[in-house]
C-alpha positions in Angstrom: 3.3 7.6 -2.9 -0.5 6.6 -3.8 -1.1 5.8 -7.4 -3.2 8.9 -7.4 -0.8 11.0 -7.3 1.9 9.5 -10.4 1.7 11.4 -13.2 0.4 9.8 -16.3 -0.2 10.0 -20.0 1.4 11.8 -22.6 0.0 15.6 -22.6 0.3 15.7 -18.8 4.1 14.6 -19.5 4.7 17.1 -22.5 3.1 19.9 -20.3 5.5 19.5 -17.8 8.5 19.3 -20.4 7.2 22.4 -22.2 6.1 24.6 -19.6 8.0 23.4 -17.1 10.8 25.0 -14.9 13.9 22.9 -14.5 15.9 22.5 -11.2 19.1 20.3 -11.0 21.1 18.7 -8.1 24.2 16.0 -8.6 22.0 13.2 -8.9 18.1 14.4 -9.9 16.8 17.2 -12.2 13.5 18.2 -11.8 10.8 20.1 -14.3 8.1 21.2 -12.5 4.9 23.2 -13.2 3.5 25.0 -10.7 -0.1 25.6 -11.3 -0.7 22.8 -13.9 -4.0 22.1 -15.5 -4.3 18.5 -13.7 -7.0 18.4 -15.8 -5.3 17.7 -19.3 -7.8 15.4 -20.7 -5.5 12.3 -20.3 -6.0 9.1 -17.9 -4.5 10.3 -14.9 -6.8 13.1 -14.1 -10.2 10.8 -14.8 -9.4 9.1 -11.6 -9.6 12.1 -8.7 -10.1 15.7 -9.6 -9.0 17.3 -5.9 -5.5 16.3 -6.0 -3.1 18.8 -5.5 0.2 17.7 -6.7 1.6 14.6 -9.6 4.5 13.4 -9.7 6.8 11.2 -12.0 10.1 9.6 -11.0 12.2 8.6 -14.7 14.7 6.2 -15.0 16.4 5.8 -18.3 17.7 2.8 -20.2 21.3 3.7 -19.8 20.6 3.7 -15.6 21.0 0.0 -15.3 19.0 -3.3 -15.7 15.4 -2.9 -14.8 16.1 -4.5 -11.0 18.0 -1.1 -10.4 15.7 1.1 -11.6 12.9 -0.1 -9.8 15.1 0.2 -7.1 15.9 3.3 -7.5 12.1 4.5 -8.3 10.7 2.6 -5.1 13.6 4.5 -3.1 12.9 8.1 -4.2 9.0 7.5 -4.0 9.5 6.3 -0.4 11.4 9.8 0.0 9.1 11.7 -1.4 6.0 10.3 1.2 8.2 11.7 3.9 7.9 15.1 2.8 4.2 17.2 3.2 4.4 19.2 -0.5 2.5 21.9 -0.9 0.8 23.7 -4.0 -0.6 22.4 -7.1 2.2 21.4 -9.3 3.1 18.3 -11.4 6.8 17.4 -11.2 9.2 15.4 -13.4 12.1 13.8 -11.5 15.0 12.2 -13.8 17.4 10.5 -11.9 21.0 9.5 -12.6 23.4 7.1 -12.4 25.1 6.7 -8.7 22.0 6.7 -6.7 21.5 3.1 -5.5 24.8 3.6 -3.6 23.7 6.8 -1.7 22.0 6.1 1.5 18.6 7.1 2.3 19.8 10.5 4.0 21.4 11.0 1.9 18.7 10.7 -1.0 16.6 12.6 1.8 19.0 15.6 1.7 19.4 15.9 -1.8 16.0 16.0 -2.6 15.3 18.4 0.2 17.9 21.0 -1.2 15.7 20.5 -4.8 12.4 20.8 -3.5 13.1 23.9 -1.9 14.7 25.3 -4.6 11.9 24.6 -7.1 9.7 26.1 -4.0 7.6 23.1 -3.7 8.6 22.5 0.0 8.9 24.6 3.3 
């Protein structure tokens, strides 16, 4: 996933927790607002103003040392550029503990089954 399209700064990310709908699986839960204001005066909208869709992938202290939850960021963005998503949304993915041992279909699956039920994939 391009830099362009990461989610950034703090009103775009209290947006999405406020407004947001939340959709959970064994391993993610996502918040995700469909027809967000990318344009929420913070940095990441400055950059481009025709993209479609942000996204953040959150990995919390308790997850691991930092070495797994880079891991685990770089293996759910490499996911996510496998999938064409549609709409104008911004989406918050928190992932749990347990995912560095799935496999990548299985992370593929997963996040298939919560994309479709938050209605951001076909």
């Amino acid at each position: 996933m391009k830099k362009v399209f990461s989610l950034k700064g703090k009103k775009c990310f209290s947006e999405v927790y406020e407004n947001g709908v939340r959709h959970r699986t064994d391993s993610f839960n996502a918040v995700i607002v469909k027809k967000c204001r990318i344009d929420c005066n913070s940095i990441c909208s400055k950059k481009l103003n025709d993209v479609e869709f942000k996204v953040a992938v959150i990995t919390g202290k308790k997850f691991g040392k930092a070495h797994e939850r880079n891991r685990a960021r770089r293996r759910i963005r490499a996911v996510l550029n496998e999938f064409t998503l549609n709409g104008k949304f911004c989406m918050c993915i928190n992932v749990y503990n347990g995912i560095n041992s799935k496999s990548f279909a299985e992370l593929k699956t997963e996040l298939n089954v919560l994309l479709i039920k938050a209605g951001v994939l076909k």
